[in-house]
ZAMARGU-4260 file (C-alpha; in steps of 0.2 Angstrom, whole numbers, plus 5000, padded with zeros to 4 digits):
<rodrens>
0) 4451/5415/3830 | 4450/5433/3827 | 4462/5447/3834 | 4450/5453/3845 | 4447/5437/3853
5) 4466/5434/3855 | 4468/5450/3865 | 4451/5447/3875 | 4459/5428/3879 | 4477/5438/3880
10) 4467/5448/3895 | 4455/5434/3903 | 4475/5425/3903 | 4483/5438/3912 | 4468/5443/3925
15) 4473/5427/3933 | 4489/5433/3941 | 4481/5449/3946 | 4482/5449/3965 | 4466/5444/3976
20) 4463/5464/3980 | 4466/5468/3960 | 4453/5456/3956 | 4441/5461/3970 | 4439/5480/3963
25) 4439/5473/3945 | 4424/5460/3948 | 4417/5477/3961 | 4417/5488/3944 | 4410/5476/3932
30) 4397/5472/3946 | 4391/5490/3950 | 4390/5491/3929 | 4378/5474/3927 | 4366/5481/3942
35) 4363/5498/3934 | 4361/5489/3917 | 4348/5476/3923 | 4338/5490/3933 | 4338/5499/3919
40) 4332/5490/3905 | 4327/5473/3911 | 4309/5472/3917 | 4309/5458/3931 | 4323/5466/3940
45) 4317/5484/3940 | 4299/5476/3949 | 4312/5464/3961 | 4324/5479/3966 | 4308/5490/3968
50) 4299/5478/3979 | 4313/5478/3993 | 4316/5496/3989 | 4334/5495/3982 | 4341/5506/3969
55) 4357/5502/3957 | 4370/5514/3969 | 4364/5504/3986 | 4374/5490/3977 | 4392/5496/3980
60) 4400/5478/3983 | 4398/5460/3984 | 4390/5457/4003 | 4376/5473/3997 | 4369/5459/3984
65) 4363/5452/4001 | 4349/5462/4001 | 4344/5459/3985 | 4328/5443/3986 | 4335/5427/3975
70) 4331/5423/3959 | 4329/5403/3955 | 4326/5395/3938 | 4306/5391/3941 | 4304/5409/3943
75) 4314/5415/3927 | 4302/5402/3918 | 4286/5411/3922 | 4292/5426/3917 | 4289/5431/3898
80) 4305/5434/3888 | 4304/5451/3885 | 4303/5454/3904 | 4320/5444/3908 | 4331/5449/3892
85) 4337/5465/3890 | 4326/5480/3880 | 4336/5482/3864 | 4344/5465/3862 | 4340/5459/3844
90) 4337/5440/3849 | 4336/5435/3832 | 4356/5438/3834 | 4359/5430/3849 | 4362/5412/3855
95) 4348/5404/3863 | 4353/5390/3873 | 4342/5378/3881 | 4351/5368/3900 | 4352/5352/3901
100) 4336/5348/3911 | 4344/5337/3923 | 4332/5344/3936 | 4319/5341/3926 | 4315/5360/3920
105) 4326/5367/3906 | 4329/5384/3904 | 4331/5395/3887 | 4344/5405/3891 | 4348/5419/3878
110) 4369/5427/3877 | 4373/5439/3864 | 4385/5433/3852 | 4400/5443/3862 | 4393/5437/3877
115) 4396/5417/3872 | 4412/5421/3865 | 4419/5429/3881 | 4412/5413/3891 | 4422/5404/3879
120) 4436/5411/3882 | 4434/5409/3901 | 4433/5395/3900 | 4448/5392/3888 | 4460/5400/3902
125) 4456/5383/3914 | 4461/5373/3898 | 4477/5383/3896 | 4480/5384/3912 | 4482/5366/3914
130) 4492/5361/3899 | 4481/5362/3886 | 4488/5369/3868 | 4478/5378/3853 | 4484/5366/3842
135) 4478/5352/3852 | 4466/5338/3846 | 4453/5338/3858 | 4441/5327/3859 | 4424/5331/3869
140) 4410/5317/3880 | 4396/5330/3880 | 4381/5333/3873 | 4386/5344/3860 | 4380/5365/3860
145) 4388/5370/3844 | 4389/5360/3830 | 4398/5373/3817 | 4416/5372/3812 | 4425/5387/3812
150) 4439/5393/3800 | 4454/5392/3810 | 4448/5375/3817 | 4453/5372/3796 | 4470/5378/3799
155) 4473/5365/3813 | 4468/5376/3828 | 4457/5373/3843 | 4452/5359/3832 | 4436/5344/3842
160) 4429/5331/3841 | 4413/5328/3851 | 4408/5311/3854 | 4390/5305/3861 | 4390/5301/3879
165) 4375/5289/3874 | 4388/5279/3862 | 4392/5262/3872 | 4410/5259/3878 | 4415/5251/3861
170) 4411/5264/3850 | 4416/5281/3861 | 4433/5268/3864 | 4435/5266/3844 | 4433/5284/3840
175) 4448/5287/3855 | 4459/5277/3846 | 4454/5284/3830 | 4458/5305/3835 | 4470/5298/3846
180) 4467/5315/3856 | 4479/5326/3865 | 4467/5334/3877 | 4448/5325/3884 | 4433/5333/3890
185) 4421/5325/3896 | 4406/5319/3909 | 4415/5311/3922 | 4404/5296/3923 | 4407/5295/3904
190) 4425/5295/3907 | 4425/5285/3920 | 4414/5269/3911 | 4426/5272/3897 | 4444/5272/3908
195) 4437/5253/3916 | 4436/5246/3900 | 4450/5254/3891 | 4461/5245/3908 | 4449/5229/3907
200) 4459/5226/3888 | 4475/5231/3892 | 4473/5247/3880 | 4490/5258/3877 | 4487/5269/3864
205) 4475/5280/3872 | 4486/5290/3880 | 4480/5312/3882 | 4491/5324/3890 | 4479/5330/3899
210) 4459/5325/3906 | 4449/5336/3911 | 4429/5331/3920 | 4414/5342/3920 | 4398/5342/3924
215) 4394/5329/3937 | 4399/5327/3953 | 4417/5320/3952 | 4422/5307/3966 | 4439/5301/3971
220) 4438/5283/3966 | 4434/5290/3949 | 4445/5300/3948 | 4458/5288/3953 | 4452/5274/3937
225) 4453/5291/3925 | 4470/5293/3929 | 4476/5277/3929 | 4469/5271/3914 | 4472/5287/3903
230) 4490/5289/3914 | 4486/5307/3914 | 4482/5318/3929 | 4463/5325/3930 | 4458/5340/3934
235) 4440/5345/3937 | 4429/5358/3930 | 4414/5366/3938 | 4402/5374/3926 | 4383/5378/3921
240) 4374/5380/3905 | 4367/5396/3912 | 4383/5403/3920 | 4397/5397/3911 | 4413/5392/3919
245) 4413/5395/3938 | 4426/5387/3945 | 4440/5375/3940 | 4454/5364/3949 | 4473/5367/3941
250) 4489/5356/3943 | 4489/5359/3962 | 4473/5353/3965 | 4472/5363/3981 | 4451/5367/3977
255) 4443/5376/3962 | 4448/5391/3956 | 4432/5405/3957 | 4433/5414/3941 | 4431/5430/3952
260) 4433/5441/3936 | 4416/5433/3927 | 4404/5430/3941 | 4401/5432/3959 | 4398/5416/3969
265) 4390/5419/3985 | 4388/5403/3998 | 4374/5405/4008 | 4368/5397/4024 | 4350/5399/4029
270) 4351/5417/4021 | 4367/5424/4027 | 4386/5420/4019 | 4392/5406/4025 | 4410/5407/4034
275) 4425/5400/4025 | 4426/5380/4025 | 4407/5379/4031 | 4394/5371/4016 | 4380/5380/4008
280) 4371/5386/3995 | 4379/5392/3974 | 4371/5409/3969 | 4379/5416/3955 | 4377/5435/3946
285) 4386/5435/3931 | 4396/5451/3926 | 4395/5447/3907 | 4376/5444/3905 | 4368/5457/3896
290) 4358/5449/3886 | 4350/5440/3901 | 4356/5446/3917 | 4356/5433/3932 | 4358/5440/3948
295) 4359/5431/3964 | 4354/5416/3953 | 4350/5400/3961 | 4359/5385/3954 | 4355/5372/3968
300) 4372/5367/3970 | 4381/5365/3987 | 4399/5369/3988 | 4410/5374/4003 | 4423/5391/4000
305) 4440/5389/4004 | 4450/5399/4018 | 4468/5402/4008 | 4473/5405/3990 | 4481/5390/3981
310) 4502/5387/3982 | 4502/5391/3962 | 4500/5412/3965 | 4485/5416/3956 | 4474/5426/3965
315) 4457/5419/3962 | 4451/5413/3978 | 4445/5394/3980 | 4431/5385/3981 | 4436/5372/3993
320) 4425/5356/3987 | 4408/5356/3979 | 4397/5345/3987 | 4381/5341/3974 | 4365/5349/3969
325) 4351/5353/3985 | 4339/5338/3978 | 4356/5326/3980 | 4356/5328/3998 | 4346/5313/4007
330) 4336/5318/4021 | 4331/5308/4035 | 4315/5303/4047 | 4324/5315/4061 | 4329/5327/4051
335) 4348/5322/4047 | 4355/5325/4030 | 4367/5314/4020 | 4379/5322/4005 | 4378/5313/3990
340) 4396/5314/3994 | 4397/5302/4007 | 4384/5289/4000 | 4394/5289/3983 | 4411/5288/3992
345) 4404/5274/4003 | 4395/5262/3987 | 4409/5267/3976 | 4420/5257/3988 | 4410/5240/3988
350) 4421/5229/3977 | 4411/5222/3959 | 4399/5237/3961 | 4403/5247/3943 | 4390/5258/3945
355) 4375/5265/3956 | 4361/5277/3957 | 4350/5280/3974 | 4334/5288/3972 | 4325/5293/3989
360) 4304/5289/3986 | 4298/5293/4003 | 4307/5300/4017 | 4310/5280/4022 | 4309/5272/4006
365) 4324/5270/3993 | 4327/5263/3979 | 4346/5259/3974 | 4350/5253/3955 | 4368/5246/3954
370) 4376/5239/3939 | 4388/5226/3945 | 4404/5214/3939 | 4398/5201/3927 | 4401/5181/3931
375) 4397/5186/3949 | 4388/5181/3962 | 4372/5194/3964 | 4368/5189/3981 | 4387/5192/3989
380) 4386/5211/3981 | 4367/5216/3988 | 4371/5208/4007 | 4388/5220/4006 | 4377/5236/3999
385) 4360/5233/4012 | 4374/5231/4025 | 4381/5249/4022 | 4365/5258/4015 | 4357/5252/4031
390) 4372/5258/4043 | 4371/5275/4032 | 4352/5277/4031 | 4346/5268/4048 | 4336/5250/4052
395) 4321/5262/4047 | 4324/5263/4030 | 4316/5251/4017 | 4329/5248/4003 | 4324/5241/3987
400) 4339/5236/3975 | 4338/5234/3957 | 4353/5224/3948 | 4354/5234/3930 | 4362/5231/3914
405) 4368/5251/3914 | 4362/5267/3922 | 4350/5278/3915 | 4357/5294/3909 | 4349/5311/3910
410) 4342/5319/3894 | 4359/5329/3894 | 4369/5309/3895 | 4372/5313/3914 | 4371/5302/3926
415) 4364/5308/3943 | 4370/5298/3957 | 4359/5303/3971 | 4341/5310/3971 | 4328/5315/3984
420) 4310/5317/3979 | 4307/5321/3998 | 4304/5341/4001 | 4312/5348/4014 | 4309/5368/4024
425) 4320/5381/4015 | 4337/5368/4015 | 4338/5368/4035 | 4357/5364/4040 | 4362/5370/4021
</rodrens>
């Protein structure tokens, strides 16, 4: 690591402790900067700003972002790159990095090379923060992004090992044993296959100081197999391709920790921001894109703010729970909608059942894939599941389920757990 990204780290480190108010005029000033520099010399947001009538300086603070129109993934797409990035931005020189596709439209997304290594760093400061060391082992469950070595990873720093979260159980569980890491990151799903079977053979020599999940949605029976099979706390991690880090969880574990000093993230209920400890929609404008600047960017998560600042004295506020992406939500024939939340706390706690995925076809119609306990009796584990989809969904719904050998992973080796193909008005009750 050079000496200019240990002073960068040395400042993303210290930003933390800044108070609540510090941080609000720090992320105020970089914000004011990044609108003036994307109405300026990014195309697509000189035409948006225009069309609402909005110039750089009627953007003094967070709320003003409120009148600027939202931006979503399907619309970036349609625009042609040298509308979205940056005039002057060599691209050649910059990372070009392509999302996972889990909602089934990947997006390029272009960072300049500073621009990467500051997300990096960002998101160094949530492993640090929770007991990770620069001369850790770490081993990675992800889809590897950036397959180079770098030269102090040959002098023992920040060294990694990324492991496949396509490998089966055997193979990711033999190159565990093998790093014997000190730090994992991975998919929590990943993880969580992994900690049933490393407890299944009474393995002992796994045995990190610290886990951290990322990713997908991380539910409380997961977490609680992670932990005990690894005998490691976990602490959860919430970040985009697109975005970076945007929030993580530390040893309180009181909510997630908004990196304030990065990004903005708005919660917005039909329109407006929603109050403190109500559900709504992510949008997020980074403060370091400018390469590509997103603004008010729709990420089609749901998460819930929190109303105090966590016990450990930082001053980044807190995202209280995040709650799933907008197609995980479940609607119903009168017009109720089910977190993915509370369908995967509610199958997770069917005894046998060691994994699950719902997809909603038809607004009655669903079809449930579960992986179950071998050597048991099918018929026992369905009546149990139809009994609490049914008492969840309504005697209306039609439930079809599928007993499977494992459940399909995303192109990015994520498992979804819920998804709705039913469309639904302008995410009414989000």
């Amino acid at each position: 690591m050079s000496f200019g990204l240990m002073f960068h780290l040395l400042k993303i480190w210290r930003n933390q402790w800044l108070t609540k108010q510090e941080l609000e005029e720090l992320q105020q000033r970089k914000l004011q900067k990044i609108i003036k520099h994307a109405y300026e010399r990014v195309r697509y947001y000189r035409e948006l700003f225009d069309s609402v009538s909005i110039r750089p300086e009627d953007i003094r603070n967070t709320k003003d972002l409120q009148c600027i129109p939202v931006t979503s993934r399907e619309q970036i797409q349609r625009v042609p790159i040298n509308e979205i990035a940056a005039k002057g931005i060599k691209l050649a020189d910059c990372h070009r990095m392509r999302t996972s596709g889990s909602t089934g439209i990947p997006l390029e997304v272009i960072k300049s090379e500073k621009e990467y290594q500051l997300s990096n760093l960002v998101m160094m400061r949530s492993f640090l923060a929770n007991g990770y060391r620069l001369t850790d082992k770490q081993v990675v469950i992800m889809t590897p992004r950036d397959p180079r070595t770098y030269w102090f990873q040959y002098l023992g720093l920040m060294r990694q090992n990324c492991i496949s979260p396509f490998d089966n159980a055997d193979s990711q569980i033999k190159q565990l044993r093998q790093v014997r890491p000190d730090f994992i990151w991975g998919l929590s799903s990943s993880l969580g296959r992994i900690a049933e079977e490393v407890r299944k053979r009474d393995i002992e020599d796994i045995s990190p100081r610290g886990v951290a999940t990322g990713g997908e949605l991380l539910d409380l029976k997961t977490r609680q197999i992670i932990q005990a099979a690894f005998r490691s706390k976990v602490v959860d991690f919430y970040s985009t391709y697109e975005c970076g880090n945007i929030a993580w969880e530390c040893d309180r574990h009181e909510g997630y920790h908004i990196n304030i000093d990065s990004l903005v993230v708005e919660i917005v209920n039909n329109g407006k921001l929603a109050r403190p400890g109500e559900k709504g929609e992510v949008l997020i404008t980074g403060l370091d894109s400018y390469a590509m600047p997103l603004i008010r960017y729709r990420i089609k998560d749901i998460a819930v703010g929190g109303e105090s600042l966590c016990s450990c004295g930082r001053g980044l506020p807190l995202l209280k729970r995040i709650e799933g992406r907008t197609d995980d939500w479940v609607v119903l024939s009168d017009g109720t909608l089910i977190s993915s939340v509370e369908l995967v706390c509610v199958l997770g706690s069917v005894p046998r059942v060691l994994g699950f995925k719902v997809v909603q076809k038809k607004i009655d119609q669903f079809v449930l894939q579960l992986k179950i306990e071998r050597n048991f009796t099918k018929g026992t584990v369905i009546r149990k599941v139809t009994k609490e989809m049914t008492r969840i969904l309504g005697h209306q719904s039609h439930i079809e389920i599928q007993i499977v050998d494992e459940i399909p992973r995303d192109p990015a080796g994520k498992i979804r757990s819920v998804i709705s193909n039913v469309k639904r008005g302008s995410n009414k009750g989000l």
